[in-house]
C-alpha positions as CSV (number, residue, x, y, z in Angstrom):
1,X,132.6,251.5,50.5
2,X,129.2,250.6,52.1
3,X,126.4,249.4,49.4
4,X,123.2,249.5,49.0
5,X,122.6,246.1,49.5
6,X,123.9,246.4,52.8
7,X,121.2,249.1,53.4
8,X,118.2,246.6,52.3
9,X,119.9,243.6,54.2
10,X,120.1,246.2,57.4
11,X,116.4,247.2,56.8
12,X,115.0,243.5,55.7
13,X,116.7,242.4,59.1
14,X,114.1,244.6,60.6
15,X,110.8,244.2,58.5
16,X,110.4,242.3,55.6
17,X,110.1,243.5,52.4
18,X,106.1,243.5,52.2
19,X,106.2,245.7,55.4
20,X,108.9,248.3,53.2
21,X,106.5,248.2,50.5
22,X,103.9,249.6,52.7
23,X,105.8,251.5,54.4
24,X,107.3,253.7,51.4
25,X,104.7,252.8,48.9
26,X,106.2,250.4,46.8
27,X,105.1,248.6,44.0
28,X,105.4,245.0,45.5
29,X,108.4,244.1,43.4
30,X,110.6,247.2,44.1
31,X,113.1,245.4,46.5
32,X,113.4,242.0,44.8
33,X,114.2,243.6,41.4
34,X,116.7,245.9,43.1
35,X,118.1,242.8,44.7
36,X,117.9,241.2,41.6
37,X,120.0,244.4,39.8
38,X,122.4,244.2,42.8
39,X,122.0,247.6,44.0
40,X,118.6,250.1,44.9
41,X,117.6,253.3,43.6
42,X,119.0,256.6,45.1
43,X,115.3,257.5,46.1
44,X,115.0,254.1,47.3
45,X,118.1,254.0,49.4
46,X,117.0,257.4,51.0
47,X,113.8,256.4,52.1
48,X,114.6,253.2,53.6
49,X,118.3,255.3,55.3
50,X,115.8,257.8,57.2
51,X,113.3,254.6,58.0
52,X,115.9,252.9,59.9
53,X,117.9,255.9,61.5
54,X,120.5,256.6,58.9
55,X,122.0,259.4,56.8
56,X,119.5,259.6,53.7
57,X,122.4,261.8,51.9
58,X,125.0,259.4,52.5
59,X,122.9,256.5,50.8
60,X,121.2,258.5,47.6
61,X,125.1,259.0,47.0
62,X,126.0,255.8,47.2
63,X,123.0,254.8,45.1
64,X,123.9,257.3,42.7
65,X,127.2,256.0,42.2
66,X,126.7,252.2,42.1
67,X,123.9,252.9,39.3
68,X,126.7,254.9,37.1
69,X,128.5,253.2,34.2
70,X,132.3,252.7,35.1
71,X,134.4,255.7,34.2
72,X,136.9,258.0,35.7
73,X,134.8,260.4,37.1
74,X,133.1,257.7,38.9
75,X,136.2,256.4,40.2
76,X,137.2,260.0,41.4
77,X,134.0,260.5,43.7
78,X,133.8,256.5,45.2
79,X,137.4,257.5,45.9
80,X,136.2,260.8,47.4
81,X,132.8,259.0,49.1
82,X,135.5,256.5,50.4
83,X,137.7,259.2,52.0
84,X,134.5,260.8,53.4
85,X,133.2,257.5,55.3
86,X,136.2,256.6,56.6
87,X,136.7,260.0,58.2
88,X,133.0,259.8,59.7
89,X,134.0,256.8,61.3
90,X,136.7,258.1,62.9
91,X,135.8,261.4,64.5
């Protein structure tokens, strides 16, 4: 499954992180802490998704899902999100 960190690693490719901050009105910390937590906000993650030309609902799930607590729910839907991805890719 894609993360988040792949998103900001995608978008820092393109700007650097003082430009994001700008750009969605970040505090100036905003993407080293989320580096720091290992994954971004699903607000975060949507912004920065429609920034660089991808699907802002595809992220804020993913988001969603890294910042849950391990359970079997969450399993169920990365299972789900997983199935869903992989059939974009292929149509």
């Amino acid at each position: 499954m894609p993360q988040t960190m792949d998103l900001l690693n995608k978008a820092l490719s393109l700007h650097p992180a003082p430009y994001w901050h700008d750009r969605l009105n970040l505090n100036r910390n905003a993407l080293h802490n989320a580096r720091q937590r290992g994954h971004i906000s699903p607000a975060i993650a949507g912004a920065l998704a429609e920034e660089i030309g991808e699907d802002p609902r595809e992220w804020i799930v993913i988001a969603a899902l890294e910042s849950e607590r391990d359970s079997s729910c969450k399993d169920r839907m990365v299972k789900r999100i997983i199935h869903s991805v992989s059939a974009a890719v292929r149509s």
